[in-house]
C-alpha positions in Angstrom: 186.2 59.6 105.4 182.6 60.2 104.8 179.3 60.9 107.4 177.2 59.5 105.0 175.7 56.5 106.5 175.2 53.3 104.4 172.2 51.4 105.1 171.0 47.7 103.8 167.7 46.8 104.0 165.9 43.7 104.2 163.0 42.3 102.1 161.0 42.2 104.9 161.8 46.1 105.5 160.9 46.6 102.2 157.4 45.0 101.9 156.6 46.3 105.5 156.8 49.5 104.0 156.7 50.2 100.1 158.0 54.1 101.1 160.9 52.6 102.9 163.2 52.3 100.0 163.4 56.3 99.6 163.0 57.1 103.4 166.7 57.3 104.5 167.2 61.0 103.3 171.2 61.9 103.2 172.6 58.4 103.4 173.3 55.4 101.1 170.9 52.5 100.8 172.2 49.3 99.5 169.6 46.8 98.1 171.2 43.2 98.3 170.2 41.1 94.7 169.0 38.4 96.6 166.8 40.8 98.2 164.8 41.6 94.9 164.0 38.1 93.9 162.5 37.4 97.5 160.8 40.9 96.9 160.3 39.5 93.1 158.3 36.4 94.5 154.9 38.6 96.3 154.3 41.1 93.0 150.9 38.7 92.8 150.1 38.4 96.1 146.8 40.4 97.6 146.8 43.5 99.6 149.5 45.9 100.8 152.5 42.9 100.6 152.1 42.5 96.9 151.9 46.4 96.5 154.6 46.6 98.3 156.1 44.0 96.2 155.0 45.9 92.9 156.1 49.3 94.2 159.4 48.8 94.9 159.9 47.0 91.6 158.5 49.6 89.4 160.1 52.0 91.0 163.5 50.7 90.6 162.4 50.4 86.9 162.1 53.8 86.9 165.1 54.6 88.4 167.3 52.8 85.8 166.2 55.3 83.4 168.3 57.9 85.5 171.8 56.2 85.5 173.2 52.9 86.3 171.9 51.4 89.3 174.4 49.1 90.2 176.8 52.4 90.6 174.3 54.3 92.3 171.7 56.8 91.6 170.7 60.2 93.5 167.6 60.9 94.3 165.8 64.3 95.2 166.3 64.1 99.2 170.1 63.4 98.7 169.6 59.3 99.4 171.0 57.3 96.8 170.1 53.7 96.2 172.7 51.1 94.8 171.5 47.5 93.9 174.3 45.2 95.0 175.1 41.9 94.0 176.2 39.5 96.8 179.8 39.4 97.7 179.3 35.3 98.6 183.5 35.4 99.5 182.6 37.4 102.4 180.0 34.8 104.4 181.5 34.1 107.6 183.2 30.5 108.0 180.3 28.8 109.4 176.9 30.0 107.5 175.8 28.4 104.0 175.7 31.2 101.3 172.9 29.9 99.8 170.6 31.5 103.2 169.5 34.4 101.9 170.4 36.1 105.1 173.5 35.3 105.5 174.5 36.1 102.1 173.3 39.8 103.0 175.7 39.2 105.8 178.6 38.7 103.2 177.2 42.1 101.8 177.5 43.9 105.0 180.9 43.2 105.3 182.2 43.3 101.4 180.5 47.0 101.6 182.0 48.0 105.3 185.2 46.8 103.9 185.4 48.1 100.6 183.9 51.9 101.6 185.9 51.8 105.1 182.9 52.8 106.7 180.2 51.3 109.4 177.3 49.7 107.3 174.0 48.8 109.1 171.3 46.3 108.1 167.7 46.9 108.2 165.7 44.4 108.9 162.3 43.4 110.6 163.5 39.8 111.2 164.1 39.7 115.1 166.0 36.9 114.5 168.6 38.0 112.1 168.9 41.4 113.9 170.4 38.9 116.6 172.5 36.8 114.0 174.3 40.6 112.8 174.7 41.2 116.7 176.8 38.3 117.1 179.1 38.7 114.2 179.8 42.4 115.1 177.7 43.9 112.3 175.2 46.4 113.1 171.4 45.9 112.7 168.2 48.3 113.6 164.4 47.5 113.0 162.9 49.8 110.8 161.4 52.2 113.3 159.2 54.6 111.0 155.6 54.3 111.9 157.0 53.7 116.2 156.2 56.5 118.0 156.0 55.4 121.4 159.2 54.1 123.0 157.7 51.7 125.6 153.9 50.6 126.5 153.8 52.8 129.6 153.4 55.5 126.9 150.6 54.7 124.9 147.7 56.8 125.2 144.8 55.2 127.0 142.3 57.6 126.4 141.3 58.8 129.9 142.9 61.3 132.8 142.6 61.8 136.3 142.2 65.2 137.6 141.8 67.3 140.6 138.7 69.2 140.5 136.8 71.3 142.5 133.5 70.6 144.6 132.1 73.8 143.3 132.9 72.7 139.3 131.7 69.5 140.2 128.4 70.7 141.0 128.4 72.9 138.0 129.2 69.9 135.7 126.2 67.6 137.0 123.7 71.0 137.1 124.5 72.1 133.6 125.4 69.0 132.0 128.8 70.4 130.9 132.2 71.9 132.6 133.9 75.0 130.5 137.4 74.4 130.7 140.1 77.5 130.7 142.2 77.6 128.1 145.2 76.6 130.5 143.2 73.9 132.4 142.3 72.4 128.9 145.9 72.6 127.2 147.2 69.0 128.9 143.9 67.1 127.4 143.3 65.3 124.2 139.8 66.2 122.3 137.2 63.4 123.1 139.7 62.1 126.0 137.5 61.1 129.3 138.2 62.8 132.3 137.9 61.3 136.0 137.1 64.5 138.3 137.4 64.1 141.7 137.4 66.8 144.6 139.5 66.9 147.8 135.9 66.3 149.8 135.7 62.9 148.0 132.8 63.9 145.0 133.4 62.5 141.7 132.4 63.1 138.3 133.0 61.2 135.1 132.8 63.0 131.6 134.3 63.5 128.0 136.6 66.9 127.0 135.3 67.6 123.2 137.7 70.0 123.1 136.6 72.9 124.8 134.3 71.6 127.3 133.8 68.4 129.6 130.4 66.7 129.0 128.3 64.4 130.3 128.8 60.3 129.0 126.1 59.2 126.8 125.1 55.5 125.7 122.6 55.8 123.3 121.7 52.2 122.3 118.3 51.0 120.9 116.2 50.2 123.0 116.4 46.2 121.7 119.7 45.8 122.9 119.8 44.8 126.8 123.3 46.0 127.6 124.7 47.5 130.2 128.7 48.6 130.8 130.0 47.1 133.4 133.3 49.3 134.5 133.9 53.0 133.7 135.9 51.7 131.0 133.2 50.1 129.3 130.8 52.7 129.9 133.3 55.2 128.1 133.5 52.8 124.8 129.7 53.0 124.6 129.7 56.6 124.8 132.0 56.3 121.5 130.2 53.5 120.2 126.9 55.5 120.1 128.0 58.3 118.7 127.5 59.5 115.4 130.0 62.4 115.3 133.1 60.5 116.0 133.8 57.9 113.0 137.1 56.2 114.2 136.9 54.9 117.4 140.0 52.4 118.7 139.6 49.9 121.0 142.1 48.2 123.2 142.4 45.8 126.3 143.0 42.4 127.6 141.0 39.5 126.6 137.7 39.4 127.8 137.4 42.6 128.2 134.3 43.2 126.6 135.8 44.9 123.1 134.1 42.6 120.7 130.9 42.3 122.3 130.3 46.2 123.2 130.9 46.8 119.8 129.2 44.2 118.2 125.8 45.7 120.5 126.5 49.4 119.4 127.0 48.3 115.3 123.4 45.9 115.5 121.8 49.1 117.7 123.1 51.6 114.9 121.3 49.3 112.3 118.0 49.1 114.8 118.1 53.3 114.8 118.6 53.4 110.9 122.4 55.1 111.5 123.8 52.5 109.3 122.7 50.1 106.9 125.0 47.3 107.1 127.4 45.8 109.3 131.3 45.2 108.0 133.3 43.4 109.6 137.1 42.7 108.4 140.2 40.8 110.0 143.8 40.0 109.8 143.5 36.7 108.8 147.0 35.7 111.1 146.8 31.8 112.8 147.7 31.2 117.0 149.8 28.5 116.4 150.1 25.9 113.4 148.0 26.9 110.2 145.7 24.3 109.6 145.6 24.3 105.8 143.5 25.7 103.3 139.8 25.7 104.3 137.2 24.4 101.6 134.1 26.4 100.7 133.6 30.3 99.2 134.9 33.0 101.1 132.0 33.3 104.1 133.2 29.5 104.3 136.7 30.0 104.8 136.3 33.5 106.9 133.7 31.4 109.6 136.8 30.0 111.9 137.9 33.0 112.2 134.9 34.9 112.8 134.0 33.0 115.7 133.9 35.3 118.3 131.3 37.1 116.7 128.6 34.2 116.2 130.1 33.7 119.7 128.9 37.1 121.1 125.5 37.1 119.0 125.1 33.7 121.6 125.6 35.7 124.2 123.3 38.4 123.6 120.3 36.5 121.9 120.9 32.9 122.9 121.6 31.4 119.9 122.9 32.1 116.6 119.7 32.4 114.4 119.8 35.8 114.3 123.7 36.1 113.3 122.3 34.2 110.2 119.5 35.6 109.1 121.7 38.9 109.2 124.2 37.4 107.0 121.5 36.1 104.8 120.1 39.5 104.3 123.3 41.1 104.0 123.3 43.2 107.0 126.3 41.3 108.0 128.9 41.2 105.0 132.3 39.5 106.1 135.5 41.0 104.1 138.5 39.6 104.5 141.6 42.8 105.0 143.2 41.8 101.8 140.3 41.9 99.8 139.4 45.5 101.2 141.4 47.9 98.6 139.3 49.1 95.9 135.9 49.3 97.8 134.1 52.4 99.7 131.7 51.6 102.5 129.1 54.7 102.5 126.0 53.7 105.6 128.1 51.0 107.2 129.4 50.3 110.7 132.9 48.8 110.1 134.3 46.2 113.2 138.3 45.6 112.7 138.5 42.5 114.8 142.6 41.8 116.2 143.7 44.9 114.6 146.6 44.3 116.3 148.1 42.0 114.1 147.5 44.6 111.3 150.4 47.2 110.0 149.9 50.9 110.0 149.8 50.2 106.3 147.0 47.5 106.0 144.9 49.8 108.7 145.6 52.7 106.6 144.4 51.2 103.2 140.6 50.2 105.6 140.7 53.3 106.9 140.6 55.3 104.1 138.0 52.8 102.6 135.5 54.7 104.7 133.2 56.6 103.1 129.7 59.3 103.8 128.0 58.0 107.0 130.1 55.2 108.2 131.8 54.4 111.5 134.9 52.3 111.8 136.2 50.5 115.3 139.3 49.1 115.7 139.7 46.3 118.4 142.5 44.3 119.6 144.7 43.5 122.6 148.4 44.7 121.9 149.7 42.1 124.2 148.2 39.0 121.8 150.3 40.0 118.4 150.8 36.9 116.1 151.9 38.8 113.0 155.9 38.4 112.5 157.7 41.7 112.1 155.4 43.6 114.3 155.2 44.2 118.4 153.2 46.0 120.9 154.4 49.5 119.9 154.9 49.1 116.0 151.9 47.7 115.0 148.7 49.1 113.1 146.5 49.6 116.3 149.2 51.1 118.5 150.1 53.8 116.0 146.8 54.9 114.9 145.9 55.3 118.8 148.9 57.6 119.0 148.4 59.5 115.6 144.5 60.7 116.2 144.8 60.8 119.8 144.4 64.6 118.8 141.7 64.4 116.2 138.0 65.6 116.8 137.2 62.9 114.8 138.5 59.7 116.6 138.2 58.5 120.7 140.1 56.1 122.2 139.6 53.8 125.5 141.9 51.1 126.6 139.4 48.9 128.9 141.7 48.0 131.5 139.2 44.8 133.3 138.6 41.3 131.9 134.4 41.0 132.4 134.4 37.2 130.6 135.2 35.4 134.0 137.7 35.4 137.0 139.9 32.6 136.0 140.4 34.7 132.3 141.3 37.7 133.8 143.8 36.0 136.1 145.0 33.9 133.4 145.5 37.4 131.4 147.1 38.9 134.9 148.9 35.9 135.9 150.4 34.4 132.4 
């Protein structure tokens, strides 16, 4: 009998990721018919979905030109991809074959029975993953981009360690703390370090790779803002500074994310770092979708940019200066799908609820970012609306893991709700 695994994937694998269809190297991929006319209907669709959509099916074009793709074709890391049609006799007693699901059902087990061998289903559909469980077929979620295996493991950006009273000294008298090469091996560059000494002295600082230094917070004078934690006072140092482009944001609600930013981006316009302010989200509903929205596009992005006019309120007392930003184009709104294409050069990008983003829609922003420009990436991993996507798969969560390491990127995960006591016990409690 053959070791070569066979594997069925799912649309939604499929336009999760448009690489996924030649990512299961040494094993055969079956791709269900009724699976490309779902794919079929998002080729027009906007952003990385409708890529997705058009990738896959001009890459199968291609592939017809090799053999005959309902027999199976080869390609160069030993995978080879058959396009199936549905075997509709084999839909368990029970399940209408007109579902789409459960006609890939009938699949899985015309395949399993016809090549005497185990077939699994890929899918990001948490739902039908449950559905193959209890008919005995096996199912996995497309687990690519996870690289964490449970939240405990996601980098928060800082580290307690023991440290000397004599370093201690040194750090606050020089402004800096040289590092060994052993003592600095365990850190992450621009991770911040908590210092404390067995005679109770403390020190807070950031490692840039060879060296702790001192915090920094360098906002314009205009902008009356304080941090009100050591978590906050860590994203300002990011914030404020120019040498570290990417910085990634995560915590509860009301945690002060949105509005720490918000005061760094308008203080980086008041210095001349930046000439305009971006600010992009996953446009993704709590709830029931209320419809289309009338209006232009600043019309139909204003519900959910509400936490920003909400924050400018909070600052300045009332919105007039939000507007006459906007007016002037210091604020530009862009919704995520509408990002590809463009280059932001001078501009302080905000990523508001990046956590209902993919690692493939925050790629495609990220690499938007052009000569002189920041980008922050804010969300709460624990408030995820976007199907297909949890805690440790989404956007946010992998691009904290994959530049934990970079010179260019800093992380913090503000740990304390600031917005009031009943939020943060409603975030601790609910």
């Amino acid at each position: 009998m053959s070791q070569r695994k066979v594997f069925i994937l799912d649309t939604s694998v499929l336009l999760y990721d448009k690489d996924s269809i030649h990512s299961f190297p040494e094993s055969d991929v079956v791709i269900p018919l009724i699976v490309l006319d779902e794919v079929d209907r998002f080729k027009e669709k906007h952003g990385v979905v409708g890529e997705a959509a058009r990738y896959v099916n001009r890459y199968l074009d291609d592939l017809r030109m090799k053999g005959n793709i309902h027999e199976g074709i080869e390609i160069d890391n030993g995978q080879t991809i058959k396009v199936e049609v549905n075997h509709n006799t084999f839909v368990p007693e029970g399940l209408s074959p007109s579902h789409a699901d459960n006609r890939i059902i009938g699949l899985a087990v015309g395949v399993s029975n016809e090549l005497e061998r185990q077939v699994t289903v890929i899918t990001k559909d948490i739902n039908f993953r449950v559905k193959c469980d209890a008919l005995g077929i096996n199912s996995e979620d497309y687990n690519k981009d996870k690289i964490v295996h449970s939240e405990s493991q996601i980098y928060n950006g800082q580290k307690l360690i023991t440290v000397s009273k004599e370093n201690i000294d040194k750090f606050f008298s020089n402004k800096e703390l040289i590092l060994t090469s052993e003592e600095s091996s365990s850190l992450s560059v621009n991770q911040f370090i908590i210092g404390k000494s067995d005679c109770g002295s403390s020190m807070m600082g950031r490692f840039d790779g060879e060296k702790i230094v001192h915090l920094k917070s360098d906002l314009n004078d205009l902008i009356k803002t304080s941090p009100r934690n050591k978590e906050q006072k860590f994203a300002l140092d990011l914030l404020t500074d120019m040498n570290i482009p990417l910085v990634t944001l995560t915590g509860i609600a009301g945690s002060g994310k949105t509005y720490l930013t918000l005061m760094a981006a308008i203080s980086s316009l008041k210095s001349n770092h930046h000439e305009r302010i971006i600010i992009t989200r996953s446009i993704q509903p709590v709830g029931k979708d209320i419809g289309f929205l009338p209006g232009d596009m600043n019309d139909k992005m204003d519900p959910w940019l509400s936490p920003i006019s909400d924050n400018f309120r909070v600052a300045f007392k009332d919105i007039t200066y939000y507007n006459v930003m906007r007016d002037k184009g210091l604020i530009e709104v862009a919704p995520l799908s509408f990002i590809r294409g463009r280059t932001f050069n001078n501009t302080f990008i905000i990523v508001d609820e990046s956590q209902n983003s993919t690692i493939h829609e925050l790629k495609t922003i990220i690499t938007r970012v052009g000569e002189n420009s920041k980008i922050v990436l804010l969300g709460d991993i624990e408030q995820i609306d976007t199907p297909y996507i949890d805690s440790l798969s989404n956007g946010l969560t992998v691009v904290v893991e994959k530049f934990k390491n970079s010179t260019l990127s800093g992380h913090v995960t503000l740990l304390k709700g600031e917005r009031s006591k009943i939020a943060t016990e409603a975030s601790r409690l609910i």
